[in-house]
N, C-alpha and C positions, 0 to 999 in steps of 0.2 A: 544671114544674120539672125531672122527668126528662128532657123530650126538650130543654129548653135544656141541662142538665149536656151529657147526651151531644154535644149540638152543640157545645159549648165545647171538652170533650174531644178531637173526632174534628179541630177547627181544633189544638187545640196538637199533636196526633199527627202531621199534615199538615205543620206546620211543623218539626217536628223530622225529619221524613224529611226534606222538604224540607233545611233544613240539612244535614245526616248527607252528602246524594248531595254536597252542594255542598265539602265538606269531602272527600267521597272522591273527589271529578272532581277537587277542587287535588291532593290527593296523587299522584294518578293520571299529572296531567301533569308533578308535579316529578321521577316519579321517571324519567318518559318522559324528561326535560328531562337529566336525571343521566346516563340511559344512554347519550341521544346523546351527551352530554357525553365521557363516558368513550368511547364507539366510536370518537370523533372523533382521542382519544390514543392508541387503539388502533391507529387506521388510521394515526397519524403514526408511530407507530415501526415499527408492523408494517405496509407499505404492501400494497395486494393486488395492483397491477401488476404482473408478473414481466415480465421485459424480458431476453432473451438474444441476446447481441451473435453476431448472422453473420460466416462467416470474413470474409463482404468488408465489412465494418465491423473485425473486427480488423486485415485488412490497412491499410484506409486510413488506421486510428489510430494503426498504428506506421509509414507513409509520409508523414507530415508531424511536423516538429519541434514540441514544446510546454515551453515553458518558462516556469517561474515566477517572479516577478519581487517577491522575499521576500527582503529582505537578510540576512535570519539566514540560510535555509536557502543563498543563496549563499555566504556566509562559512563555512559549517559543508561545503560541497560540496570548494572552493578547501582548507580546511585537510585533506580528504583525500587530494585527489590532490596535495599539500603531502607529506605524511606515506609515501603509497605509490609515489612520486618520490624522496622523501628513503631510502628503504629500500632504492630501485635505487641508486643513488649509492653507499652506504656497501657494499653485496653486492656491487658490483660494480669501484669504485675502491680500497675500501678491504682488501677480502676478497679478492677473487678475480685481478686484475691482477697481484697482488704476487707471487701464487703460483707457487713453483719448479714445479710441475705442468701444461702447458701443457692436458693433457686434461683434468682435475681443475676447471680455472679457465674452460676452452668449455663443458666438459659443463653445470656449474651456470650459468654465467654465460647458455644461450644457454633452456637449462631455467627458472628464475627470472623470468627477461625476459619470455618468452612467457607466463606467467602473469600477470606484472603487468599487461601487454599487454589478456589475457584479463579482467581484474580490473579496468581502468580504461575497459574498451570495457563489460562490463556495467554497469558506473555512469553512464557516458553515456546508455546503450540506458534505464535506468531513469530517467533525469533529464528527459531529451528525448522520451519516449513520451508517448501519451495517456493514463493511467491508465484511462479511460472514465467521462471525464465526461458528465456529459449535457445535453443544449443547452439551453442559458441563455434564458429566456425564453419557451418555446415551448407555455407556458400559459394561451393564449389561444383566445377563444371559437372564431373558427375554427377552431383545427387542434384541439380535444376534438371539435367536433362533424363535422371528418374524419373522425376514429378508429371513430366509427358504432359505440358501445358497446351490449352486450348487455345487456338487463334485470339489473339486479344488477351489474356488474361498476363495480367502482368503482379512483377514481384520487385520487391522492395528489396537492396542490399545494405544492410546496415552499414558506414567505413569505421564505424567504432569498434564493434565485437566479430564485423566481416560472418554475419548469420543471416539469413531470412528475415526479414521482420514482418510476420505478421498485420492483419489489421487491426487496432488500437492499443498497439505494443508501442512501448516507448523504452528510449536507453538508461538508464542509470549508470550514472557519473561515479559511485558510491561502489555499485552492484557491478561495475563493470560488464554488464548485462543487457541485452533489450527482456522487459516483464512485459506479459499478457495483459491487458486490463491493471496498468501502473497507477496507482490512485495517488502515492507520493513515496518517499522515503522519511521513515520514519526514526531518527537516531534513538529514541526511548525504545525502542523494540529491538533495533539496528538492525533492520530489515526494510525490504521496502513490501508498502502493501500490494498486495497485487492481486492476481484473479483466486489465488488457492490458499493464500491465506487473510484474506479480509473478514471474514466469520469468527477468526479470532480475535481480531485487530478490534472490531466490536463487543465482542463480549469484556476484552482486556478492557476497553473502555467507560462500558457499563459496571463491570463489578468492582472497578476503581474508584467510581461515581457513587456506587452502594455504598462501600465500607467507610468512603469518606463523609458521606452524610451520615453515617452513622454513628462513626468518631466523634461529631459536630456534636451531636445528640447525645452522647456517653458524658463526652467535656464538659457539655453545657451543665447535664445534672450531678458528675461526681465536685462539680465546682460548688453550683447552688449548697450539694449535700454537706461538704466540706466547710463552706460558710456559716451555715448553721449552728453545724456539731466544732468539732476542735480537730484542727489539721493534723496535728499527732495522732487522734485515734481513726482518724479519716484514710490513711496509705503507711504502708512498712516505711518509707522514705521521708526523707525528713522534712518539713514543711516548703523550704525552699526549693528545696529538690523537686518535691512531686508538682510544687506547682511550676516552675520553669518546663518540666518535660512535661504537662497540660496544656502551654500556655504554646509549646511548639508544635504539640499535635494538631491545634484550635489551627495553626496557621498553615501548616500543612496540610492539615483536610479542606481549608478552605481555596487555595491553590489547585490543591487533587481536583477537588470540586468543580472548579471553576474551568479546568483546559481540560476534563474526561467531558463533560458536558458538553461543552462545546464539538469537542470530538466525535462527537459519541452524535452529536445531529446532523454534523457535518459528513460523517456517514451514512446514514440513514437516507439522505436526503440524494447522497448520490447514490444509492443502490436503490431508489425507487424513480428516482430520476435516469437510472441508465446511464449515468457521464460521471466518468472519473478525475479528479479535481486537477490532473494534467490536462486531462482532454478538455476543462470548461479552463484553463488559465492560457490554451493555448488555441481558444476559440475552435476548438474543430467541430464538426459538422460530418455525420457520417449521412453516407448514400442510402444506407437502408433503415427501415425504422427501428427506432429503441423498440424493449421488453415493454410491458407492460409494468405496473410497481407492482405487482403482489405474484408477478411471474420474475420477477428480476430478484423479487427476496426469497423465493422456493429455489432459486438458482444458487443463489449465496448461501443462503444455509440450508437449504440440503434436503427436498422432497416439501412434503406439508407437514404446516406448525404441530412441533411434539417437542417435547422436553430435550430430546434431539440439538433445536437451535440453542439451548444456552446449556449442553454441557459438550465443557471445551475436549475432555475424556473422549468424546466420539470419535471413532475412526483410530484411535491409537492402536498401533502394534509393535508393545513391546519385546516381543518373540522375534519378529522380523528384525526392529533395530539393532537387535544382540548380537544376532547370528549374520548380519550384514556386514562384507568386511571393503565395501567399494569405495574407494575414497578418487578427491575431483582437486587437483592443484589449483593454482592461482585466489586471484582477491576473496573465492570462498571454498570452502569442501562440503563436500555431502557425503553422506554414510547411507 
């Protein structure tokens, strides 16, 4: 009777280990199942590829045209160079022509110009670059198993554009793209910023910030001058006229003013900061450390400070663009 008990016993003991292990191997593997789960989100926003574009990859991505082919961001491009068109017009038909000072009316008139000049050449440069996108499709068994990855090294597959994704590349919705170093999309540019063309996306910034403060400045004294003296010998235009199109310029430049500024620090602030305003709205946190700020803005624009960083004319080749006949289907082409 005792050695039947204990055999009974030692079976129901067996069986409840039995169970117990089988119960801690499910857990075991849900929680394994969990973790890949989560490394998986992990490696999607945090990708581990770093990818850093060569000068001769930046050369060639600002030596062919790219453009987007997004009717907002066209319509919102068209109503700027609308506005910063209409600014030369009025500075210079309505302000400065009329003026008894023939020096007064070259000096601004030839000063102003050449900003816009400069203001409407970086909005192109940032319209028509590559932002650095990264090539579409080229996440396919052959070309990973070119790459000849080391133990551990792991790679990101976009399911959007089915590409590589680099590390601190993100997709554009817009771009139908993953970009290098994506700081946002921009519908005034209608491009998005990214690692190759942010040098312009700043300057466009700044010298929209300049001519609008200096519209401010023009307004303010062809008014004062105009008050004084008699509004008919004051502009060719008729009293009513010149002052309605002063009175629109005064609030356009103060708008200009007010979101290139802002811009234009909000820039600044992530190129010496190292973190692009996706990367800081999506909390990320990179493994290795930022640039330094004054190695992070020789990186943006382009060796050490020379007249270099603000003209936007750098690096153009219009020889190559002419004679370039490559063209790229879908949401955008490049030339």
């Amino acid at each position: 009777m005792v050695v039947d008990n204990s055999s009974g016993v030692n079976r129901s003991l067996n069986e409840s280990n039995e169970s117990s292990e089988t119960t801690f191997e499910a857990d075991v593997k849900t929680k394994v199942r969990m973790q890949s789960h989560r490394l998986c989100e992990e490696e999607q926003q945090h990708p581990l590829l770093e990818q850093v574009a060569s000068p001769a990859s930046l050369r060639e991505a600002t030596a062919r045209v790219w453009f987007i082919q997004d009717g907002c961001g066209m319509v919102c491009a068209f109503i700027t160079w609308f506005l910063v068109l209409y600014a030369d017009f009025v500075v210079t038909f309505v302000m400065l022509l009329p003026s008894k000072s023939v020096a007064y009316a070259v000096v601004n008139g030839v000063l102003f110009n050449c900003l816009a000049v400069l203001a409407l050449t970086s909005h192109l440069r940032t319209m028509l670059t590559d932002p650095g996108a990264v090539p579409k499709g080229n996440a396919t068994k052959e070309y990973m198993s070119s790459l000849q990855l080391k133990p551990g090294e792991v790679l990101y597959k976009c399911p959007k554009c089915c590409s590589i994704k680099p590390q601190r590349a993100h997709h554009c919705s817009i771009c139908k793209r993953c970009i290098r170093k994506m700081d946002h999309h921009c519908p005034w540019v209608n491009n998005c910023v990214g690692e190759n063309n942010q040098r312009f996306f700043v300057l466009f910034t700044m010298y929209i910030a300049v001519i609008s403060t200096y519209a401010l400045v023009l307004s303010v004294l062809q008014f004062f001058t105009c008050v004084r003296t008699d509004w008919s010998e004051c502009s060719d235009f008729s009293p009513p006229v010149a002052v309605l199109l002063i009175i629109f310029l005064f609030l356009e430049a103060i708008l200009f003013l007010t979101f290139t500024a802002v811009m234009f620090s909000t820039q600044i602030q992530s190129i010496c900061s190292d973190e692009m305003v996706a990367e800081r709205l999506k909390d990320e946190k990179l493994k290795k450390g930022r640039r330094v700020r004054w190695e992070s803005m020789k990186t943006v624009f382009g060796g050490q400070p020379s007249l270099v960083w603000i003209n936007p004319f750098a690096g153009l080749r219009l020889r190559k663009l002419i004679t370039s006949q490559t063209l790229r289907a879908g949401p955008e082409f490049s030339v």
